[in-house]
N, C-alpha and C positions, 0 to 999 in steps of 0.2 A: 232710307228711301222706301217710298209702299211702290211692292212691284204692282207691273200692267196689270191691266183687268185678265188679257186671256194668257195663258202660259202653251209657249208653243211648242212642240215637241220637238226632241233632238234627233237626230241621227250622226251615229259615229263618224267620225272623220268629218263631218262637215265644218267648210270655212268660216270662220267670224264672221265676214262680210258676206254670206249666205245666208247665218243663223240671223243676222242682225235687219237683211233686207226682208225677211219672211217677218218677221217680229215687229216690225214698222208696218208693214204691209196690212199686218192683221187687225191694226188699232188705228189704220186709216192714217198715218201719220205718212209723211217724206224721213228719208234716210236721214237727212240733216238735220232736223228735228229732232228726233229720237237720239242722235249721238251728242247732242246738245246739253242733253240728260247727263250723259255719263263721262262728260269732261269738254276739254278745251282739245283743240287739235284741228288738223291739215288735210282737206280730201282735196284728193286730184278732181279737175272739173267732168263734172257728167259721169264719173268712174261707175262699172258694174260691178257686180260680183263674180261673173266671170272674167272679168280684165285683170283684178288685183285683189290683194286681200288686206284686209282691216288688222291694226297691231295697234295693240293696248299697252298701259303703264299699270302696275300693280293697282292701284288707285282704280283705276278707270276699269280693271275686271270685276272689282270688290261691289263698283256700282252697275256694270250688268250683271252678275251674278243678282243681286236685289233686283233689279230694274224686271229682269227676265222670271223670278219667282223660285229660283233654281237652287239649290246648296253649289257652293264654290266648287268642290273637289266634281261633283255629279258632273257639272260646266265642261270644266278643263277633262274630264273624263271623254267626252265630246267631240268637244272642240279644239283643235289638236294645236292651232295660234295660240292659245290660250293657256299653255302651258311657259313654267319658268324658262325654257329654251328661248322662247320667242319674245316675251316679254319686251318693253321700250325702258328706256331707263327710267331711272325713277325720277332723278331730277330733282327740283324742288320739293317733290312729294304729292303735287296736284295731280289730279285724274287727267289724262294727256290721251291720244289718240289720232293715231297716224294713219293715213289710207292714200298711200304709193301709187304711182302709173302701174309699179310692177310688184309681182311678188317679193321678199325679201329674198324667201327663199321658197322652195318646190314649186307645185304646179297644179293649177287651179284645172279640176276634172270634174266632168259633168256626174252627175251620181247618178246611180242606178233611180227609174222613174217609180218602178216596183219595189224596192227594197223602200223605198221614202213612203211609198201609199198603205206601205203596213204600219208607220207608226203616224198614220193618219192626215202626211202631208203631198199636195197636191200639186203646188208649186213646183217650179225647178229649183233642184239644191246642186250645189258647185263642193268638191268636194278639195281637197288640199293636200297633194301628195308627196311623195319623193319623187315620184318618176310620171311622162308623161301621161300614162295610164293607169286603167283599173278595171279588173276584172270580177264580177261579180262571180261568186261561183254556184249563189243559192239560183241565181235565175239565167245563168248560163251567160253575158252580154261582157263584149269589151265596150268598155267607154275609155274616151282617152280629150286633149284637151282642144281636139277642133274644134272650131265655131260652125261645123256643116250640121246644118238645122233639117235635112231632107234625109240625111245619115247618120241620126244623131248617138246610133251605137250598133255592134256589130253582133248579131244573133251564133253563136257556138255551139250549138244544138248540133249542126253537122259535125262538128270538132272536138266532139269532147276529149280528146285527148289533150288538147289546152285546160279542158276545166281542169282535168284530172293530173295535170302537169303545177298548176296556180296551186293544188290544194298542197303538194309535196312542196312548193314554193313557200308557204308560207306555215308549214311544219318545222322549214327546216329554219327561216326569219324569227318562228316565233320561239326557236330555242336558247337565242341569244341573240348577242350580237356577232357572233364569230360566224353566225348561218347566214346573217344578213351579206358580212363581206363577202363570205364565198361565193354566194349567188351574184354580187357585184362582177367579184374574178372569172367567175364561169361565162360571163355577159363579157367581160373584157376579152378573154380566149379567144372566143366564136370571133370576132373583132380584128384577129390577128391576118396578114394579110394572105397568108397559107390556108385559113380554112377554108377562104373561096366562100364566105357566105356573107350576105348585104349587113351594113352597121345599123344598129337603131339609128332611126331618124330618115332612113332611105325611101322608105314609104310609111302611112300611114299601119299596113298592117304587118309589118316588120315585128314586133315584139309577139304576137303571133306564131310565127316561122319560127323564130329562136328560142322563144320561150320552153318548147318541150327539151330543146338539146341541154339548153342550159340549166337546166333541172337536173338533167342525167350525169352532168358533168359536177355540180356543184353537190350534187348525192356520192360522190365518185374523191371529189375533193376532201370533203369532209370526216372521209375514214383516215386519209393520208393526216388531214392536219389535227384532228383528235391526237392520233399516236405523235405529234410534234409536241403541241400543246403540254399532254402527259408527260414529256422527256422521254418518250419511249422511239420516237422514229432515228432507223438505222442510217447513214449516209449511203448505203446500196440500196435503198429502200426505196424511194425516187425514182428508179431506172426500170425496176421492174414494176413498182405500180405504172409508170406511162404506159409501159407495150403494153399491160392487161388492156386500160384505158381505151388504148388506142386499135386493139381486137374489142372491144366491145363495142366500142359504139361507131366504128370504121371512119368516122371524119379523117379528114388529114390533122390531126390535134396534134401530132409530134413535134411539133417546133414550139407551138403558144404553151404546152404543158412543159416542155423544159424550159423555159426564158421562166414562167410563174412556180417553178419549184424551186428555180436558185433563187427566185426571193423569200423563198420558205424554211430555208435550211434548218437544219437541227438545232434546239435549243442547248444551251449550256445553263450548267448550275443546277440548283436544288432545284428538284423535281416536286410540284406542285399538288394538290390535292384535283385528282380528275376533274370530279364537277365542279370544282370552284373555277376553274383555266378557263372552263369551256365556256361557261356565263359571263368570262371578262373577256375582254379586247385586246387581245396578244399585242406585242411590241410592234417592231420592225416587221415587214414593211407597215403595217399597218397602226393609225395612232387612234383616231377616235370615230362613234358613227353619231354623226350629225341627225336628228330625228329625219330633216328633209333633204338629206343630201341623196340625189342619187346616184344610180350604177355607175354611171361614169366617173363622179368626184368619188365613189368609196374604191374600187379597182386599183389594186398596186400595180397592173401592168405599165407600162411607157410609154405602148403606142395609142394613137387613136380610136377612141370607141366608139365615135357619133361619128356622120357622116354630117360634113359641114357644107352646110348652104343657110338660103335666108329663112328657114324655119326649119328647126329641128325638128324631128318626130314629126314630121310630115303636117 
Protein backbone atom coordinates (compact mmCIF):
# COMPACT_ATOMS: atom_id res chain seq x y z
CA UNK A 1 0.00 0.00 0.00
CA UNK A 2 1.68 3.73 -1.03
CA UNK A 3 1.06 5.65 2.08
CA UNK A 4 -0.91 9.26 1.86
CA UNK A 5 0.63 12.16 0.33
CA UNK A 6 0.99 14.21 3.69
CA UNK A 7 2.32 12.28 7.01
CA UNK A 8 0.74 13.59 10.06
CA UNK A 9 2.50 14.00 13.10
CA UNK A 10 1.90 11.94 16.15
CA UNK A 11 1.42 12.74 19.69
CA UNK A 12 1.96 10.28 22.46
CA UNK A 13 -1.06 8.75 24.02
CA UNK A 14 -3.26 9.89 21.35
CA UNK A 15 -6.47 7.70 20.27
CA UNK A 16 -6.70 5.74 16.90
CA UNK A 17 -9.75 7.44 16.19
CA UNK A 18 -8.04 10.95 16.96
CA UNK A 19 -4.83 10.01 14.78
CA UNK A 20 -7.20 8.61 12.24
CA UNK A 21 -9.73 11.71 12.04
CA UNK A 22 -6.64 14.28 11.77
CA UNK A 23 -5.33 12.10 8.85
CA UNK A 24 -8.52 11.94 6.81
CA UNK A 25 -9.01 15.40 7.52
CA UNK A 26 -5.74 16.52 6.13
CA UNK A 27 -6.37 14.61 2.59
CA UNK A 28 -9.87 16.14 2.39
CA UNK A 29 -11.13 12.73 2.72
CA UNK A 30 -14.47 11.48 5.35
CA UNK A 31 -13.50 9.22 8.13
CA UNK A 32 -15.40 6.30 6.18
CA UNK A 33 -13.37 6.67 3.30
CA UNK A 34 -10.16 6.47 4.64
CA UNK A 35 -10.88 3.41 6.88
CA UNK A 36 -12.25 1.86 3.77
CA UNK A 37 -8.56 1.69 2.97
CA UNK A 38 -7.48 -0.12 5.80
CA UNK A 39 -10.14 -3.05 5.94
CA UNK A 40 -13.72 -4.14 6.45
CA UNK A 41 -15.51 -3.15 9.79
CA UNK A 42 -18.53 -1.54 11.96
CA UNK A 43 -18.78 2.41 12.89
CA UNK A 44 -21.22 3.37 15.21
CA UNK A 45 -23.52 6.08 13.18
CA UNK A 46 -22.22 9.75 13.35
CA UNK A 47 -19.48 8.36 16.03
CA UNK A 48 -16.63 11.18 17.06
CA UNK A 49 -13.49 10.77 18.37
CA UNK A 50 -14.27 12.10 21.45
CA UNK A 51 -17.29 9.54 22.01
CA UNK A 52 -15.38 6.37 21.28
CA UNK A 53 -12.35 5.01 20.11
CA UNK A 54 -11.31 3.00 16.84
CA UNK A 55 -9.92 -1.02 17.43
CA UNK A 56 -8.02 -2.69 14.81
CA UNK A 57 -7.24 -6.39 13.86
CA UNK A 58 -3.41 -7.07 13.37
CA UNK A 59 -4.14 -6.88 9.43
CA UNK A 60 -5.81 -3.61 9.55
CA UNK A 61 -2.73 -1.84 11.81
CA UNK A 62 -0.10 -3.23 9.26
CA UNK A 63 -2.23 -1.18 6.61
CA UNK A 64 -2.41 2.07 8.61
CA UNK A 65 1.02 1.74 9.70
CA UNK A 66 1.63 2.07 5.49
CA UNK A 67 -1.42 4.06 4.85
CA UNK A 68 -0.11 6.71 7.41
CA UNK A 69 3.88 6.55 6.25
CA UNK A 70 5.00 5.55 9.69
CA UNK A 71 7.26 2.22 10.83
CA UNK A 72 4.83 -0.24 12.84
CA UNK A 73 6.66 -0.05 16.24
CA UNK A 74 7.16 4.18 15.95
CA UNK A 75 2.74 3.74 15.44
CA UNK A 76 1.89 1.56 18.36
CA UNK A 77 4.81 3.72 20.26
CA UNK A 78 2.07 6.43 19.84
CA UNK A 79 -0.94 5.28 19.70
CA UNK A 80 -1.66 3.43 22.78
CA UNK A 81 -5.05 1.22 20.85
CA UNK A 82 -2.73 0.06 18.82
CA UNK A 83 -0.75 -1.92 20.81
CA UNK A 84 -1.11 -6.12 21.11
CA UNK A 85 -3.29 -5.41 24.39
CA UNK A 86 -6.06 -3.81 22.43
CA UNK A 87 -5.89 -5.60 19.35
CA UNK A 88 -9.45 -7.26 17.65
CA UNK A 89 -9.05 -10.74 16.83
CA UNK A 90 -7.52 -11.81 14.11
CA UNK A 91 -10.31 -13.98 12.73
CA UNK A 92 -10.17 -14.96 9.37
CA UNK A 93 -6.84 -12.93 8.99
CA UNK A 94 -8.61 -10.01 6.92
CA UNK A 95 -7.94 -6.29 7.98
CA UNK A 96 -11.21 -5.75 10.20
CA UNK A 97 -11.91 -2.64 12.28
CA UNK A 98 -14.37 -1.83 14.82
CA UNK A 99 -15.52 1.62 16.15
CA UNK A 100 -17.99 1.09 19.40
CA UNK A 101 -20.63 3.68 20.77
CA UNK A 102 -18.12 3.18 23.70
CA UNK A 103 -14.71 2.78 24.58
CA UNK A 104 -13.60 -0.80 25.06
CA UNK A 105 -11.69 0.16 27.72
CA UNK A 106 -10.22 3.72 29.40
CA UNK A 107 -11.17 7.09 28.73
CA UNK A 108 -11.19 9.35 25.94
CA UNK A 109 -9.36 12.91 27.34
CA UNK A 110 -9.11 16.02 25.52
CA UNK A 111 -5.24 16.54 25.15
CA UNK A 112 -3.26 19.24 26.02
CA UNK A 113 -3.95 22.07 22.92
CA UNK A 114 -0.15 23.34 23.52
CA UNK A 115 1.63 20.16 23.86
CA UNK A 116 -0.23 19.08 20.21
CA UNK A 117 0.99 22.77 18.63
CA UNK A 118 4.64 21.79 19.21
CA UNK A 119 4.64 18.81 16.99
CA UNK A 120 2.87 21.13 14.66
CA UNK A 121 -0.87 20.04 15.13
CA UNK A 122 -3.64 22.40 15.33
CA UNK A 123 -6.64 20.42 15.58
CA UNK A 124 -8.27 18.90 18.67
CA UNK A 125 -6.48 15.48 19.61
CA UNK A 126 -8.55 13.32 22.21
CA UNK A 127 -6.33 11.39 24.11
CA UNK A 128 -6.91 7.48 25.63
CA UNK A 129 -6.33 7.05 29.18
CA UNK A 130 -6.84 4.86 32.24
CA UNK A 131 -8.38 7.37 34.35
CA UNK A 132 -10.64 10.20 33.63
CA UNK A 133 -7.94 12.64 33.49
CA UNK A 134 -4.67 14.06 32.52
CA UNK A 135 -2.44 16.38 33.70
CA UNK A 136 0.07 18.08 31.66
CA UNK A 137 2.83 18.95 33.64
CA UNK A 138 5.13 20.81 30.88
CA UNK A 139 2.22 23.52 30.67
CA UNK A 140 0.62 23.31 33.89
CA UNK A 141 -3.46 22.27 32.70
CA UNK A 142 -5.79 19.50 33.88
CA UNK A 143 -7.78 18.10 31.22
CA UNK A 144 -10.19 15.49 31.90
CA UNK A 145 -13.08 13.91 29.61
CA UNK A 146 -15.93 16.60 29.87
CA UNK A 147 -17.44 17.81 26.81
CA UNK A 148 -17.63 21.60 28.43
CA UNK A 149 -16.27 23.51 25.51
CA UNK A 150 -16.23 27.04 27.48
CA UNK A 151 -13.83 25.03 30.29
CA UNK A 152 -12.19 23.12 28.31
CA UNK A 153 -9.10 22.57 30.93
CA UNK A 154 -8.13 23.73 34.25
CA UNK A 155 -5.16 26.28 34.43
CA UNK A 156 -2.58 24.94 37.74
CA UNK A 157 -0.39 27.74 37.62
CA UNK A 158 -2.10 28.81 41.15
CA UNK A 159 -1.48 25.15 42.31
CA UNK A 160 1.56 23.89 41.51
CA UNK A 161 1.68 21.73 44.24
CA UNK A 162 -0.66 19.27 41.84
CA UNK A 163 2.05 19.76 39.16
CA UNK A 164 4.57 18.99 41.48
CA UNK A 165 2.53 16.10 43.19
CA UNK A 166 1.54 14.43 39.11
CA UNK A 167 5.53 14.55 38.61
CA UNK A 168 6.22 12.21 41.98
CA UNK A 169 2.98 10.32 40.40
CA UNK A 170 4.37 9.34 37.66
CA UNK A 171 8.09 8.59 38.96
CA UNK A 172 6.70 6.32 41.01
CA UNK A 173 4.07 4.53 37.82
CA UNK A 174 6.87 4.90 35.78
CA UNK A 175 8.99 2.38 38.07
CA UNK A 176 6.89 -0.35 37.48
CA UNK A 177 3.93 -1.66 37.77
CA UNK A 178 3.92 -2.20 41.55
CA UNK A 179 4.07 1.92 41.68
CA UNK A 180 1.25 2.06 39.35
CA UNK A 181 -1.04 -0.28 41.93
CA UNK A 182 0.05 1.62 44.76
CA UNK A 183 -0.96 4.85 43.49
CA UNK A 184 -4.38 2.82 42.78
CA UNK A 185 -4.39 1.76 46.68
CA UNK A 186 -3.51 5.22 47.86
CA UNK A 187 -6.72 6.56 45.73
CA UNK A 188 -8.71 3.56 47.16
CA UNK A 189 -7.60 4.59 51.09
CA UNK A 190 -8.61 8.38 50.70
CA UNK A 191 -11.99 6.59 49.57
CA UNK A 192 -12.50 4.79 52.79
CA UNK A 193 -15.46 6.17 54.72
CA UNK A 194 -13.18 7.46 57.94
CA UNK A 195 -10.97 9.76 55.89
CA UNK A 196 -13.96 12.10 55.52
CA UNK A 197 -12.77 13.21 52.12
CA UNK A 198 -15.03 13.22 48.64
CA UNK A 199 -14.64 10.01 45.99
CA UNK A 200 -13.30 10.64 42.50
CA UNK A 201 -16.20 11.18 40.41
CA UNK A 202 -17.87 13.74 43.23
CA UNK A 203 -17.04 16.69 41.17
CA UNK A 204 -15.33 17.47 38.25
CA UNK A 205 -12.17 18.81 40.33
CA UNK A 206 -11.88 16.10 42.75
CA UNK A 207 -8.81 14.24 41.50
CA UNK A 208 -7.20 17.76 42.15
CA UNK A 209 -7.97 17.73 46.10
CA UNK A 210 -6.68 14.11 46.23
CA UNK A 211 -4.15 13.96 44.07
CA UNK A 212 -1.43 15.53 46.34
CA UNK A 213 -2.56 13.25 49.39
CA UNK A 214 -2.40 10.37 47.33
CA UNK A 215 0.93 10.82 46.33
CA UNK A 216 2.20 11.22 49.85
CA UNK A 217 0.47 8.11 50.96
CA UNK A 218 1.46 5.97 47.97
CA UNK A 219 5.37 7.43 48.46
CA UNK A 220 4.74 6.24 52.10
CA UNK A 221 3.23 2.81 50.71
CA UNK A 222 5.91 1.92 48.78
CA UNK A 223 8.85 1.65 51.50
CA UNK A 224 6.44 -0.66 53.51
CA UNK A 225 5.70 -2.91 50.30
CA UNK A 226 9.41 -2.82 48.88
CA UNK A 227 10.54 -4.60 52.21
CA UNK A 228 7.48 -7.22 51.57
CA UNK A 229 8.31 -7.70 48.09
CA UNK A 230 12.12 -8.36 49.27
CA UNK A 231 10.87 -11.10 51.97
CA UNK A 232 12.24 -8.59 54.22
CA UNK A 233 8.94 -6.99 56.07
CA UNK A 234 8.49 -8.09 59.78
CA UNK A 235 4.73 -9.01 60.97
CA UNK A 236 5.25 -5.89 63.81
CA UNK A 237 6.26 -3.88 61.09
CA UNK A 238 2.63 -2.82 59.87
CA UNK A 239 1.71 -1.37 63.25
CA UNK A 240 4.36 0.82 63.57
CA UNK A 241 4.67 2.01 59.99
CA UNK A 242 0.69 3.09 60.26
CA UNK A 243 1.17 5.51 63.34
CA UNK A 244 4.41 7.04 61.58
CA UNK A 245 1.84 7.41 58.54
CA UNK A 246 -0.70 8.61 60.43
CA UNK A 247 1.74 11.49 62.46
CA UNK A 248 2.76 12.46 59.39
CA UNK A 249 0.31 13.27 57.23
CA UNK A 250 -2.47 13.82 60.21
CA UNK A 251 -5.62 12.39 58.07
CA UNK A 252 -7.77 10.18 59.87
CA UNK A 253 -5.90 7.19 57.66
CA UNK A 254 -5.87 4.64 60.60
CA UNK A 255 -8.65 2.31 59.69
CA UNK A 256 -8.11 2.39 55.60
CA UNK A 257 -4.25 1.79 56.33
CA UNK A 258 -5.04 -1.17 58.47
CA UNK A 259 -7.97 -3.00 56.33
CA UNK A 260 -4.93 -2.45 53.09
CA UNK A 261 -2.04 -3.91 55.03
CA UNK A 262 -3.91 -7.10 56.02
CA UNK A 263 -4.18 -7.53 52.43
CA UNK A 264 -0.42 -7.09 52.18
CA UNK A 265 0.91 -9.39 54.52
CA UNK A 266 4.34 -10.87 54.73
CA UNK A 267 5.55 -13.04 51.94
CA UNK A 268 6.57 -16.63 52.56
CA UNK A 269 9.26 -18.59 50.64
CA UNK A 270 12.45 -17.82 48.85
CA UNK A 271 13.34 -14.58 48.96
CA UNK A 272 13.59 -13.03 45.52
CA UNK A 273 16.13 -10.76 43.75
CA UNK A 274 15.17 -6.93 44.97
CA UNK A 275 14.91 -5.53 41.56
CA UNK A 276 13.47 -8.10 39.70
CA UNK A 277 10.11 -8.34 42.59
CA UNK A 278 9.82 -4.62 42.24
CA UNK A 279 9.33 -4.63 38.19
CA UNK A 280 7.00 -7.61 38.51
CA UNK A 281 3.37 -7.60 39.85
CA UNK A 282 3.21 -9.27 43.26
CA UNK A 283 0.65 -11.92 43.90
CA UNK A 284 -2.23 -11.71 46.15
CA UNK A 285 -4.07 -9.28 46.40
CA UNK A 286 -3.11 -8.04 43.41
CA UNK A 287 -2.93 -10.15 39.81
CA UNK A 288 -2.33 -8.18 36.78
CA UNK A 289 -2.28 -4.14 35.45
CA UNK A 290 -4.51 -3.73 32.51
CA UNK A 291 -2.61 -0.90 30.43
CA UNK A 292 -6.32 1.00 30.67
CA UNK A 293 -7.62 -0.14 33.75
CA UNK A 294 -8.01 2.38 36.18
CA UNK A 295 -7.64 3.27 39.95
CA UNK A 296 -10.62 1.86 40.85
CA UNK A 297 -10.36 -1.61 38.88
CA UNK A 298 -6.48 -1.88 39.89
CA UNK A 299 -7.10 -1.08 44.18
CA UNK A 300 -7.31 -4.32 46.30
CA UNK A 301 -9.49 -2.34 48.78
CA UNK A 302 -13.33 -3.67 49.02
CA UNK A 303 -14.98 -0.67 49.40
CA UNK A 304 -16.13 1.87 47.08
CA UNK A 305 -13.88 4.29 45.20
CA UNK A 306 -16.06 6.32 42.87
CA UNK A 307 -18.99 7.99 43.90
CA UNK A 308 -21.91 6.57 42.03
CA UNK A 309 -24.30 8.68 39.99
CA UNK A 310 -25.15 9.16 36.39
CA UNK A 311 -21.63 10.32 35.23
CA UNK A 312 -18.71 9.48 37.00
CA UNK A 313 -15.80 11.89 37.35
CA UNK A 314 -18.18 14.53 37.02
Amino acid sequence: MRPLTYRQPLVDGESTGSFVTRLAARHGQSVTHLLATVGEGHTAADIDPWESELYVNRSARQRLAEMAGRPLDQLMRALVSLRDEHLLPDGSGAPEYKWPWRPHSGFLVRGCALCAARHGVLDPVWLIQPDPWHICVRHGRFHDNSREDQVSFIDLSPGPHVIQAERRRLRLVGAGPVGRLLVADAFGVLAHEAVRLPRLGSSRTTPLRLLPIAVRVATRMARLERHRLEHRLQTDEHQYWRDQVVRDLVWQLGAALAAWSRLHPPLRGRRADPARRWQQVPGAPHRDVPEMASVDKLTCVPWEVLARGSRPYG
